[in-house]
C-alpha positions as CSV (number, residue, x, y, z in Angstrom):
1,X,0.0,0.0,0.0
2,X,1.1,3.5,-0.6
3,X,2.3,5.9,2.5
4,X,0.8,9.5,2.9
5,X,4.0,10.5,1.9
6,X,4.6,8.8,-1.5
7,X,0.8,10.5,-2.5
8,X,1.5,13.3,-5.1
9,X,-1.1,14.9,-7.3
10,X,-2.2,14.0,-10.4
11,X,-0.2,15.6,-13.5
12,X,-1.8,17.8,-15.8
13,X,-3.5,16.7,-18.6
14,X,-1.4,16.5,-22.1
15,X,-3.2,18.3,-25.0
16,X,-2.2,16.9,-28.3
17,X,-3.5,16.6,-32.0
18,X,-6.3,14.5,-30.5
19,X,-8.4,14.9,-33.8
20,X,-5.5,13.4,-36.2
21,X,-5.0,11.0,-33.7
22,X,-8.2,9.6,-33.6
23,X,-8.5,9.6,-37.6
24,X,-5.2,7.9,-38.0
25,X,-6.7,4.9,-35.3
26,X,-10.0,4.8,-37.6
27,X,-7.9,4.6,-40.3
28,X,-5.9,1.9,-39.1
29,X,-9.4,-0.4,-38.2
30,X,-10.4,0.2,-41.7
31,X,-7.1,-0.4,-43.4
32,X,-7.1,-4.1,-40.9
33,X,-10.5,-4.9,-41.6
34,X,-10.0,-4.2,-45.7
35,X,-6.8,-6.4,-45.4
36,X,-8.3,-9.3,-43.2
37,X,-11.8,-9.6,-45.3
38,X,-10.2,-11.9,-48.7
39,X,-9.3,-14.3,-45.6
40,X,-12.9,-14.3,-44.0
41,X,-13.8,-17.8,-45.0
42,X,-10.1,-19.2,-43.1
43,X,-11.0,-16.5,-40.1
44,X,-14.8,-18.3,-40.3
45,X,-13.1,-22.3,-40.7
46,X,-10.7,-21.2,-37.6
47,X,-13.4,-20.0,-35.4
48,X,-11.7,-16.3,-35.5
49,X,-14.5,-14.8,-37.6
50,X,-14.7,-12.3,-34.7
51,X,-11.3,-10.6,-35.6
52,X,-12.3,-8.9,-38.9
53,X,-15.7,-8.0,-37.4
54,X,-13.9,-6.7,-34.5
55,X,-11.5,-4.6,-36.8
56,X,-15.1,-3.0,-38.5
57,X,-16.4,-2.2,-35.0
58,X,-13.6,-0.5,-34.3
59,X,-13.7,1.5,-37.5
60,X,-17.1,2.2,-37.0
61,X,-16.5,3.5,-33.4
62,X,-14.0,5.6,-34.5
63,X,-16.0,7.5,-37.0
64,X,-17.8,8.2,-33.5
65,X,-15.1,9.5,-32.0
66,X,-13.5,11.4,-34.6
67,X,-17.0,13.4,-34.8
68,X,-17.4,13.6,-31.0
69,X,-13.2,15.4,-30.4
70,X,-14.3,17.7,-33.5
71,X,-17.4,18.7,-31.7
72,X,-15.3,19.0,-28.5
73,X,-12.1,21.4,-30.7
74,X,-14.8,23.6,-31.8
75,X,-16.1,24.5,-28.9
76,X,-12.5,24.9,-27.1
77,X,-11.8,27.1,-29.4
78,X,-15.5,28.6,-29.2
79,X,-15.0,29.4,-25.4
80,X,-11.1,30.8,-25.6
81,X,-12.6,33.2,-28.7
82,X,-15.5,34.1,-26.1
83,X,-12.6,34.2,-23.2
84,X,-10.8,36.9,-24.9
């Protein structure tokens, strides 16, 4: 267990390029579930079907997010313009 002592506060959060981020991880489920889908029927034989259809969900779930941290930049940059 951790002593009173060794307790320090949590670090600030990193800011980043969090909307290129997030499109180059969609990007990547797309490009894996494009490359995995000619092998469907071996994924299906093998009882690892679940990996391509994983790889879509994760594409799909990323076209969530990359509209959700859009909506999220805009209004940042709504509030410091308003700030100012």
């Amino acid at each position: 267990m951790w002593k009173r002592s060794e307790l320090r506060e949590a670090p600030a959060p990193l800011e980043g390029p969090v909307v290129g981020t997030i499109t180059g991880g969609t990007i990547i489920w797309f490009v894996l579930f494009l490359g995995q889908l000619p092998f469907y029927g071996w994924y299906a034989d093998n009882d690892h079907a679940w990996w391509v259809w994983t790889c879509l969900a994760g594409g799909g779930l990323g076209l969530i997010g990359i509209w959700y941290v859009r909506k999220r930049d805009a209004a940042i940059k709504r509030a410091a313009a308003d700030a100012s």
